[in-house]
N, C-alpha and C positions, 0 to 999 in steps of 0.2 A: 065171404066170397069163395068162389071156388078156386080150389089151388093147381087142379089140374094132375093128369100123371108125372112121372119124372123126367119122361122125355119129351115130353110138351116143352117145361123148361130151361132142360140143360143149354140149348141154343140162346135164349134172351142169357143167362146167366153169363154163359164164356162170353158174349158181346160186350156185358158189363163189367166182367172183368178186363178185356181188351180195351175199354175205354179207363179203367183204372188205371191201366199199366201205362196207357198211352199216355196219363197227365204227368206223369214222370219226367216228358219231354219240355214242357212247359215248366215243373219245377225248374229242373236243373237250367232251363234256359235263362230262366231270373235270376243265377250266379253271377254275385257284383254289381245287382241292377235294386238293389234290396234297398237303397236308400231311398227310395223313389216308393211313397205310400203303394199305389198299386201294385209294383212286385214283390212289393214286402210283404201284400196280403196273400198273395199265391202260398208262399210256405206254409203260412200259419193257418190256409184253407187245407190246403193239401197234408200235413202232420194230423191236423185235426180229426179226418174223417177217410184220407183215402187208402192207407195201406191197413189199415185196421179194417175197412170194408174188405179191401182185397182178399185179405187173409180168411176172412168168413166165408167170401165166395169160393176161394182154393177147398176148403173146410167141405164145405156143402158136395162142391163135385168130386172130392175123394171120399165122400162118403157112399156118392153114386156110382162111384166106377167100383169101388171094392164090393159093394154089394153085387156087381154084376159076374163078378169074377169067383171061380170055382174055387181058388186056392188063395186067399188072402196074402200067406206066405210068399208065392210067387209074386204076386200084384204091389207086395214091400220089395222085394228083389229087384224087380221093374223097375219099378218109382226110383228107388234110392241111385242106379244109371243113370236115367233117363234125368233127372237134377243135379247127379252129381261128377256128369261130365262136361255140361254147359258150364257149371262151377268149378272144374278143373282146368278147363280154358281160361275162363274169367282172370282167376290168380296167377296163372302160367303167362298170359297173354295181354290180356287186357288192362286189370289192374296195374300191373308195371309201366305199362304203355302211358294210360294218365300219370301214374308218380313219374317216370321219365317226363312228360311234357311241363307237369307243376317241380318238377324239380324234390320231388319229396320220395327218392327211394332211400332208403336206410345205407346204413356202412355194412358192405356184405364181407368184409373182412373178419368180423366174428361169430360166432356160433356163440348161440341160436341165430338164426336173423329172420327175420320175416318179407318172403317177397313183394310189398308193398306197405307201406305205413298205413294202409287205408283198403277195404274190403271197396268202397266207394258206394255205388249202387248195387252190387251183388250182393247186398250181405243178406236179402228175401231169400237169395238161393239157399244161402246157409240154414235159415228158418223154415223152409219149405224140407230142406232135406232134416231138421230133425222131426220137426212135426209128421214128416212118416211114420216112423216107429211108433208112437203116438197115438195115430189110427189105427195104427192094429193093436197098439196095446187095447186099445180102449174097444176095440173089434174083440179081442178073446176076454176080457172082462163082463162085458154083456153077453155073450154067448154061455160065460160059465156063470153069472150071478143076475141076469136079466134086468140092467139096469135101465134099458127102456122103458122093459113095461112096468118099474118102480115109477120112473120119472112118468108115464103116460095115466099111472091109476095118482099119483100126486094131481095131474092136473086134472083128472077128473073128480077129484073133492071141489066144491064146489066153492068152497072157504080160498081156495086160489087158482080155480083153474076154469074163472070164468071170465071168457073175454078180456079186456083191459087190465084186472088186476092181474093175469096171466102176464099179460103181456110185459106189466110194470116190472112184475120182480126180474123177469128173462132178462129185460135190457139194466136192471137196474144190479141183477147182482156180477151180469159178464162185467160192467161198467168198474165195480167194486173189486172183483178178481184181476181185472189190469192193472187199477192203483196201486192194490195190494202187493202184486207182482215187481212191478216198475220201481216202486218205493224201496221194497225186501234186496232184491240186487244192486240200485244202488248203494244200501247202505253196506252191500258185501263186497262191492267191487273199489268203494271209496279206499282213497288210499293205497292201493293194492295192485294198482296197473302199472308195469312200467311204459316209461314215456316211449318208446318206440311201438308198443302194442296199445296204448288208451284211444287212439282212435276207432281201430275196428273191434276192439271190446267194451266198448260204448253202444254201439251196438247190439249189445246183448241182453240190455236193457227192455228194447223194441221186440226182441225175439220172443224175449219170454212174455212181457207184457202184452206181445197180439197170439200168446198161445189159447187165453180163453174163448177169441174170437173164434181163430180156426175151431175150437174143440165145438162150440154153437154150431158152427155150420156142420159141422159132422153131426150134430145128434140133428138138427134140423133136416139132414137127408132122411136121418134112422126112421125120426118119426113124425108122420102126418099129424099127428094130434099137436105136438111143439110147436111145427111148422104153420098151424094156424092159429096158433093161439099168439107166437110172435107176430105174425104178419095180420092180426085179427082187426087193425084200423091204423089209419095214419095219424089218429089225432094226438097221442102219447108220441111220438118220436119228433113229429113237428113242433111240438111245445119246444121239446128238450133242444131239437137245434136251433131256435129261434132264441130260446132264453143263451145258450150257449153265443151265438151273435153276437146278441145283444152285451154280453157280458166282454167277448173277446173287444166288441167296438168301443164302448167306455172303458176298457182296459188300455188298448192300445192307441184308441183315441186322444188319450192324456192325462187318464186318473192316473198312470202310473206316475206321470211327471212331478207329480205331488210329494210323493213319497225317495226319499234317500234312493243312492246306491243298492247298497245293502240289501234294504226290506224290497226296493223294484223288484231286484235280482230273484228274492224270495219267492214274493208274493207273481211276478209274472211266469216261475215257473211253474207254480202249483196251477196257475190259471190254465196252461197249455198244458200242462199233466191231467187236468179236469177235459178238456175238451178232447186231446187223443184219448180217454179214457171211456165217456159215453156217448162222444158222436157216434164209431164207427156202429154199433148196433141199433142206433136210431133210425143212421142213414142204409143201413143195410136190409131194413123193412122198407123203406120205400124203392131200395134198387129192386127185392123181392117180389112182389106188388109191380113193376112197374117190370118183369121179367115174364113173371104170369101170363102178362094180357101180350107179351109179344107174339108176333105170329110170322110176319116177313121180316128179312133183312135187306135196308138196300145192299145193292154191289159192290160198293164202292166200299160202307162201311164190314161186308163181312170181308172186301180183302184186305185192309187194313187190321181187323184183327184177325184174321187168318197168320199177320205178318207181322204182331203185337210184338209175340218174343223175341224175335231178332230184333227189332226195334230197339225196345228196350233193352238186350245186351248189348249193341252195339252205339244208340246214342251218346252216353256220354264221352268217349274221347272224341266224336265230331263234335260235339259243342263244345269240349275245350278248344280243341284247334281252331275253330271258328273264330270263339273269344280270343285266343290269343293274336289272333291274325285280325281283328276288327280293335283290339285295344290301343292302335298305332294309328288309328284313324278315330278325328274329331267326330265320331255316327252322332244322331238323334238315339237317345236309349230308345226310343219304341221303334227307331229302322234297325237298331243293334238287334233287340231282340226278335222281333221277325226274320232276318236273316236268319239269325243260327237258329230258329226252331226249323223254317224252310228247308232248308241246307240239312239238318240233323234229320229232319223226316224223310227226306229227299234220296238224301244217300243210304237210309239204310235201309229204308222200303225198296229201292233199287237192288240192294244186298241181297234181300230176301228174295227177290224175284228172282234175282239175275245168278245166285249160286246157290243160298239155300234149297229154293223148290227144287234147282235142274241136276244137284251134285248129293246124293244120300249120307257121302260123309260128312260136306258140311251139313247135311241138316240134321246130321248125329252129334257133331263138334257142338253146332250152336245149337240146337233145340230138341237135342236130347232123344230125335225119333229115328226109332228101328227103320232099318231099310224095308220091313217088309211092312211099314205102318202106308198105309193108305189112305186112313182115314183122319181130317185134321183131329176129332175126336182125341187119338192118339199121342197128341201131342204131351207136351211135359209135365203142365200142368192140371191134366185132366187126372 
């Protein structure tokens, strides 16, 4: 198939990652509601396959914006503001805001203390902002040792760099470099955390575990040859999340029920370490593919993600408050949950209209862009 130029895509792409970001909202809204088979499956859909997509798609268009930029150096200078003032707010402001409402701020009578027991949902920004360096490392690496056109005369041996088995090993060995990852820190972090910091360095786990993703989408900007040979059919990626299904459904269906405490505990983590591990690049070929062939966006959905990232910085304390103010009343969970997603999108899509667009410094606070940015292009995560 044809892959198109790079600006053909970058529009389907940011759309797709706007709808990534935006199931974020439906996550968190199933907090509490988790005993109830359908919003138990939202987590274990969403760990599965959505931020590990995310971070591929973040991946892909830093690798196209750096390409476009004269001084790479400046374009890390950029970036590392532009994420790491939204995330200065986050910790300053908003984090606390939720630990104030769950009642979970630490004793700030001693040093060290940490201003939240919990990163919460921002801990992508902390991801986002190392994976910067990252890209440039790996930007003056190839410049000085040419390890595109290694990886592009690799796939033009014909022993793997035809069609499908192309494709296998791409998704097969990112799939392998996450476990590897996730595995390797846990067994570093075990033990080692104190209990006022093991929440948000639990975390760090996911960071480094979706750095192979990110690193895929950066070389999939680099090089067209990659980029097709990943995306070269959907039949290997729909195998893998169908079998992945299929395995999560007899898993959680009630084969675990079978087995002990103990071996459940084991054996269901490896399960869910399996599927956050090679969904996100299975499904990341078909968000690819299914980015390509975009051409229009309706209105409605490009201003919703035009207003993705405030969104997403700003939902989760509306859903706690929500929740907290709906747990005094006997709701139907599925009227519970509807509200606070209504209400959560509601208010902060308002947000975004009503002070981000019309106030430059909030839309520097919350979404990281220059007053002299113009273009949504510009925005944080591009």
């Amino acid at each position: 198939m044809s892959i198109g130029a790079p600006g053909t895509r970058i529009e389907g792409l940011s759309m797709w990652r706007a709808i990534l970001m935006l199931g974020g909202v439906l996550l968190h809204g199933a907090i509490s509601l988790e005993h109830i088979p359908v919003f138990a499956a939202i987590p274990l859909i969403s760990h599965a396959f959505r931020m590990g997509s995310f971070m591929l798609i973040s991946g892909l268009l830093c690798g196209y914006a750096m390409a476009r930029r004269r001084s790479p150096l400046a374009w890390l200078g950029r970036r590392s503001i532009q994420i790491g003032v939204p995330l200065l707010v986050g910790l300053l402001v908003i984090c606390p805001l939720i630990g104030w409402m769950l009642d979970d701020l630490p004793d700030r009578t001693r040093w060290p203390f940490v201003l939240a027991h919990d990163w919460y949902h921002l801990w992508f920004l902390v991801a986002l902002l190392a994976y910067a360096p990252l890209s440039y490392a790996f930007h003056q690496w190839d410049r000085r040792y040419g390890v595109i056109v290694r990886i592009e005369q690799a796939l033009a041996d014909r022993s793997i760099g035809s069609g499908r088995s192309a494709q296998t090993v791409v998704l097969l060995a990112t799939a392998l470099a996450c476990c590897a990852l996730v595995m390797l820190t846990r067994q570093i972090l075990a033990g080692h955390i104190p209990p006022g910091y093991a929440a948000p360095l639990s975390h760090i786990q996911l960071m480094l575990g979706y750095a192979p993703f990110y690193l895929l989408g950066f070389l999939l900007a680099r090089s067209p040859m990659l980029f097709r040979a990943a995306t070269h059919s959907i039949r290997m990626p729909v195998i893998i999340l169908v079998c992945v299904g299929i395995v999560y459904a007899g898993w959680f269906g009630g084969v675990r029920l079978a087995l002990d405490p103990l071996r459940r505990a084991i054996v269901g983590d490896l399960v869910e370490l399996i599927g956050m591990a090679i969904c996100p690049p299975a499904a990341s070929v078909l968000i690819l593919r299914s980015a390509i062939t975009i051409r229009t966006i309706p209105t409605i959905v490009r201003r919703f993600a035009d207003a993705s990232f405030t969104i997403y910085i700003l939902h989760f304390p509306v859903i706690i408050a929500a929740k907290l103010v709906l747990m005094h009343i006997a709701w139907n969970p599925y009227v519970e949950f509807s509200i606070t997603i209504v209400a959560a999108s509601a208010i902060t899509y308002a947000a975004h209209f009503l002070a981000v667009e019309r106030f430059p410094l909030m839309s520097f606070l919350l979404n990281g862009r220059y007053p002299d940015s113009t273009k949504q292009t510009e925005a944080v995560l591009v």
